[in-house]
N, C-alpha and C positions, 0 to 999 in steps of 0.2 A: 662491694656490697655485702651485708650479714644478711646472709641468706640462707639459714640454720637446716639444710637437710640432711639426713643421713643415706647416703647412698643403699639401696636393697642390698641387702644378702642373700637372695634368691636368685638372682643375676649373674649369670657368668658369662653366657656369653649372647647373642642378638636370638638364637635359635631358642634358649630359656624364655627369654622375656615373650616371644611368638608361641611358645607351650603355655605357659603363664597366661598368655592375656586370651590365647582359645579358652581357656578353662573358664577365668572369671567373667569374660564376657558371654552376653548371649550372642546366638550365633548368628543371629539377623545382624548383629553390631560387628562382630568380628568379618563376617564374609564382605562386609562392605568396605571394612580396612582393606583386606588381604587380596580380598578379589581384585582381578583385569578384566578385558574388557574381551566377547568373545569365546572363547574357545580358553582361556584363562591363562596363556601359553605365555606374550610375550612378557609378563613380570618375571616370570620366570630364566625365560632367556635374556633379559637385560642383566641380572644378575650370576646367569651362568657365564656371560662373557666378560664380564667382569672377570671374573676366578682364572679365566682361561687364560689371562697377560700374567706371566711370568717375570720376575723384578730379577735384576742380579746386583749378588750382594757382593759388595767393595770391604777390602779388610785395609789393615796397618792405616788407619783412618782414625783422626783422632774426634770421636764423636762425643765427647762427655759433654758439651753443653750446646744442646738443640735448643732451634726458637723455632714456633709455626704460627709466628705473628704473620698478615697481611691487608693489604692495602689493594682495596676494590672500591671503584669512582669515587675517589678521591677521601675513602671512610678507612681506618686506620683499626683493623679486629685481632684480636688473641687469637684466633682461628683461622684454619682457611675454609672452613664452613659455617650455616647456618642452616635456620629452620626454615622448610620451603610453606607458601602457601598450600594449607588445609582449610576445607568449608567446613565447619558442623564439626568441628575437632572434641565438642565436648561430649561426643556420643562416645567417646575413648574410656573417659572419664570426667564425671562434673569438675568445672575448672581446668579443663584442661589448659583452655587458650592462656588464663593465668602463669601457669605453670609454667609455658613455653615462655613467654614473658618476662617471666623472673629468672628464668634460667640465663634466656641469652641477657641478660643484664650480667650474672654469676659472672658470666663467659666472656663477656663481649663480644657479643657475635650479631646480627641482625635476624629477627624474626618476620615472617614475611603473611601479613592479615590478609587473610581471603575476604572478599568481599562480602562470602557468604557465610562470613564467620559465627559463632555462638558466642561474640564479645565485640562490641562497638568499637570502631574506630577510635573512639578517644577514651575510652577504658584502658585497650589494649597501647596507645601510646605513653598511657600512665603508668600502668604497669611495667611496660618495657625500660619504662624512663627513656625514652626515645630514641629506644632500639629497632623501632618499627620500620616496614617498609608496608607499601600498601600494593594489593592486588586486585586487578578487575578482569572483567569477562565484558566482550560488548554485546549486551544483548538487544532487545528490538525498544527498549525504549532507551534510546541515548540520552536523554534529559536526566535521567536517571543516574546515569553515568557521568554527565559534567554535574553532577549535585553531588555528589561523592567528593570530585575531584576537587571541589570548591571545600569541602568540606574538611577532607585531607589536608588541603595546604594549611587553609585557616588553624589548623591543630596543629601543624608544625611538619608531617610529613615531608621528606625530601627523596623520596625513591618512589615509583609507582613502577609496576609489574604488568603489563600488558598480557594475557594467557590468549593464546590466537589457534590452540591446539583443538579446539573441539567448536565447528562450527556447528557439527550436529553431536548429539550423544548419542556415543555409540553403546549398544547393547551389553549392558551385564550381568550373566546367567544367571550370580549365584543370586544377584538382588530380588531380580525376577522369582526365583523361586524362593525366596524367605517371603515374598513381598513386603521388600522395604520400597519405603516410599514415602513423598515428605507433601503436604504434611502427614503426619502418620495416622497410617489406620489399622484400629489394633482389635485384631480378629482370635479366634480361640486357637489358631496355629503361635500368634506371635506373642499371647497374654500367658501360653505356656513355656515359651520360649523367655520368657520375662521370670516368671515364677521359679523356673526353674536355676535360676542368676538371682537372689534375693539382695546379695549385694551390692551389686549395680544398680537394681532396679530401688531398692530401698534410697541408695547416694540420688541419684536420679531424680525419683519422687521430692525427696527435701528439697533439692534443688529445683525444681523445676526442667521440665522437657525442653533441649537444645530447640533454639530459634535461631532463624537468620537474620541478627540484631540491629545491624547497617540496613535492612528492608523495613525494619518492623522503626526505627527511628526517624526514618527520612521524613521528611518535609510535611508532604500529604499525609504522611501517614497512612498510605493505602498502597503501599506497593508490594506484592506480593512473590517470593521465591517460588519462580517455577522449575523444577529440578532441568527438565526436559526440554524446557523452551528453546528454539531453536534461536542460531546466532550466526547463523547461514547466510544471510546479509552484509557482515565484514568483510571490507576489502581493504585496498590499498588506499582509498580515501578515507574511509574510517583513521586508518594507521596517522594520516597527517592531520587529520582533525583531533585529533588525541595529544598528536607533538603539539599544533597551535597552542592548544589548551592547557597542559603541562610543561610549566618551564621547568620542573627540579628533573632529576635524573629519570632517564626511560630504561626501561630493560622488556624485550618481547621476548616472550616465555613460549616454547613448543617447537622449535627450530630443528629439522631434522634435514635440510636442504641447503646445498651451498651457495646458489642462486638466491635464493629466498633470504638468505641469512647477508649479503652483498648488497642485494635493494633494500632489505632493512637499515644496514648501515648507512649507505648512500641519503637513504630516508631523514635522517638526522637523531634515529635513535642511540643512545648510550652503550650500550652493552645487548646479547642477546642470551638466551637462554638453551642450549644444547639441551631436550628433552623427548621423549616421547608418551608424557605424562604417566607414566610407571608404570608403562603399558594397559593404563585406563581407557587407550581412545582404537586408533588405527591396529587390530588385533595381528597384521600381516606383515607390519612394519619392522623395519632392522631393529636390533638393539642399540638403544641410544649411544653406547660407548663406540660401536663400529662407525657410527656417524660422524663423530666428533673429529676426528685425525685430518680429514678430507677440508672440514669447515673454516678448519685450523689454516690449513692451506692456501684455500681461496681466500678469506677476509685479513689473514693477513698477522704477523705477529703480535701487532700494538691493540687490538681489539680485544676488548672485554670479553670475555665467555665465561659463561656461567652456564655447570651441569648436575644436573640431577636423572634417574630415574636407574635404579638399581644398584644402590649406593647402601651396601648394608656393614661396613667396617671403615677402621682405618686405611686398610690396606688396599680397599676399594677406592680411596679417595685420593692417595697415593698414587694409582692407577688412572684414575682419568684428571690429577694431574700431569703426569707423564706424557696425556696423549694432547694435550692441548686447553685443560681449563683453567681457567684462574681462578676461581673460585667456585666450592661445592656448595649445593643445598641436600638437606635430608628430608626427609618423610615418610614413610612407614618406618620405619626404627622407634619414630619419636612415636608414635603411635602402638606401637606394641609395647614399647615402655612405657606406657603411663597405663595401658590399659591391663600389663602384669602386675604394677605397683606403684600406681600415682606419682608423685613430684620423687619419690623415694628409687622408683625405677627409670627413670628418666635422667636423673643426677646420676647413677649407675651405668645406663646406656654413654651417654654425653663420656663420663669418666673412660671407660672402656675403650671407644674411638679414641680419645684424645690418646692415651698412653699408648694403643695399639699403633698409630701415628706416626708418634714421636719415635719410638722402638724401631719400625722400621725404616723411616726417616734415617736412623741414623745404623741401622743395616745396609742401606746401599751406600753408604759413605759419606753422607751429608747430616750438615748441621742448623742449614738453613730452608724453609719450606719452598721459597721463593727460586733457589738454586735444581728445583726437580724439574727435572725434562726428560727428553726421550732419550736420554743413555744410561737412563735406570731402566729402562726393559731389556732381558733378555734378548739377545739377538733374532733368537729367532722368532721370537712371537714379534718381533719390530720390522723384520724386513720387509714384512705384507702390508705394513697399515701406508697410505699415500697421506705424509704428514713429515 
């Protein structure tokens, strides 16, 4: 694809583009990226234990030509990540979802539509050129949800993303004290907070104020984004009236249980999702990489896993492939890259993982993505994980 961007030269490394996009964003925007849920702790510790797996490197290895192609339900990517479901992504920056869009097309990677996204379902399939995957939440009017699902297929959709991690929304300090809140209400704390960001809020104003476009298109046309609406109702029947209803690929998203992740499969769903939503939801919960090794375990080699939540490098991804995923999602990265330097830091970001990747890929002695396991961890940060 000619996809003409010039990578930032502001960018160097994930911590830049997080100084960057504090700066240009206002901060009711940024704390909404940046923040957890709680006490603000476990995004944090998802990515401190990341750091904490030690890799060991393999020498007289002949590495000169690495590949990090992969093959996840039966989809054949240049990567072995992609972009996780975001709601409201273009509060980062107008166009964001675009952006995403075009990129994983660059890439070929799959980009994954929130339902509650700031770009239609079938924008966002056009733009991706059919790189899309789709994401939902089940909230209290399921009709709502088989209108979607219909709606997806007819557009060509063949992935649907299940999120089963937040039945209630859990508390988020920094939100609460910016008050942010959708729809927005804009008071003389957040109209200074805006003024004092003239760039944003100028792209912004042109553009028009991020909506939640799949609600604002539906059928009725009256359906309304309620941030907070509870979805505390979802059970194990919901899970099979969901499979009934969608024939193309399932993947349930929020899995931090090995049990849970067992009946999922048994359930007849495709693949799951090793998450703790990036420490957005349960504030007391492990860090999603301490989970994964165990899950790995119980369900079984041949089982899809897909992980995300504190996934801020190459070498992060490297890592919890080792422990048992087969395929990464990102999210805040892409998020603080666009919101340091639009399609420009983002192409930056994207670049940076990739080469950081590949470089260590072929530090521990491999050439192929597909060949990482657990004898690329140092010894002893491996003897404790039950994987």
């Amino acid at each position: 694809m000619n996809y003409n961007i010039q990578p930032s030269t502001k960018i160097h490394t994930i911590d830049d583009a997080i100084k960057l996009s504090k700066k240009r964003l206002p901060k009711l925007v940024f704390d909404f990226i940046d923040g957890a849920s709680g006490d603000d702790k476990l995004a944090e510790i998802n990515s401190s234990a990341l750091n904490q797996i030690r890799l060991e490197p393999k020498v007289f290895k002949n590495v000169e030509n690495r590949t990090l192609k992969k093959t996840i339900l039966d989809f054949d990517f240049d990567l072995p990540f992609g972009f996780a479901p975001m709601g409201m992504t273009n509060l980062s920056w107008p166009e964001a979802d675009k952006m995403f869009a075009k990129e994983s097309v660059y890439n070929n990677i799959p980009t994954c539509v929130s339902m509650a996204s700031s770009t239609t379902l079938e924008n966002m399939y056009e733009y991706s050129e059919g790189h899309s995957w789709m994401q939902i939440y089940i909230f209290q009017d399921e009709e709502f949800i088989m209108e979607l699902l219909e709606r997806a297929k007819n557009i060509g959709y063949k992935v649907l993303i299940l999120t089963v991690d937040v039945p209630i929304l859990s508390r988020r300090a920094r939100d609460d004290r910016n008050g942010f809140s959708y729809p927005f209400k804009i008071g003389p704390k957040q109209f200074l907070d805006f003024a004092l960001h003239p760039h944003w809020s100028l792209k912004t104003l042109l553009k028009g104020a991020p909506r939640p476009m799949n609600y604002v298109t539906s059928s009725s046309g009256k359906q309304i984004f309620r941030r907070k609406e509870s979805r505390g109702a979802t059970d194990w029947n919901t899970l099979q009236r969901i499979r009934d209803a969608w024939k193309g690929k399932l993947i349930i998203k929020g899995i931090m249980n090995s049990e849970d992740a067992i009946k999922i499969k048994d359930s007849g769903a495709d693949a799951i999702q090793v998450s703790n939503h990036g420490g957005r939801q349960l504030d007391s919960a492990t860090a999603a990489i301490n989970a994964l090794p165990n899950i790995r375990k119980k369900i079984g080699k041949e089982f899809p896993i897909i992980f995300d939540s504190g996934i801020r490098s190459g070498s992060d991804i490297l890592r919890a492939l080792a422990f048992g995923a087969d395929f990464i999602m990102l999210g805040r990265p892409l998020m603080y890259a666009v919101g340091a330097d639009g399609a420009r830091g983002l192409r930056r970001i994207i670049n940076l993982i990739k080469e950081e990747l590949s470089t260590n890929l072929g530090l521990v002695g491999l050439t192929n993505i597909n060949d990482v396991n657990h004898k690329i961890i140092a010894e002893k940060y491996f003897k404790d994980i039950k994987y």
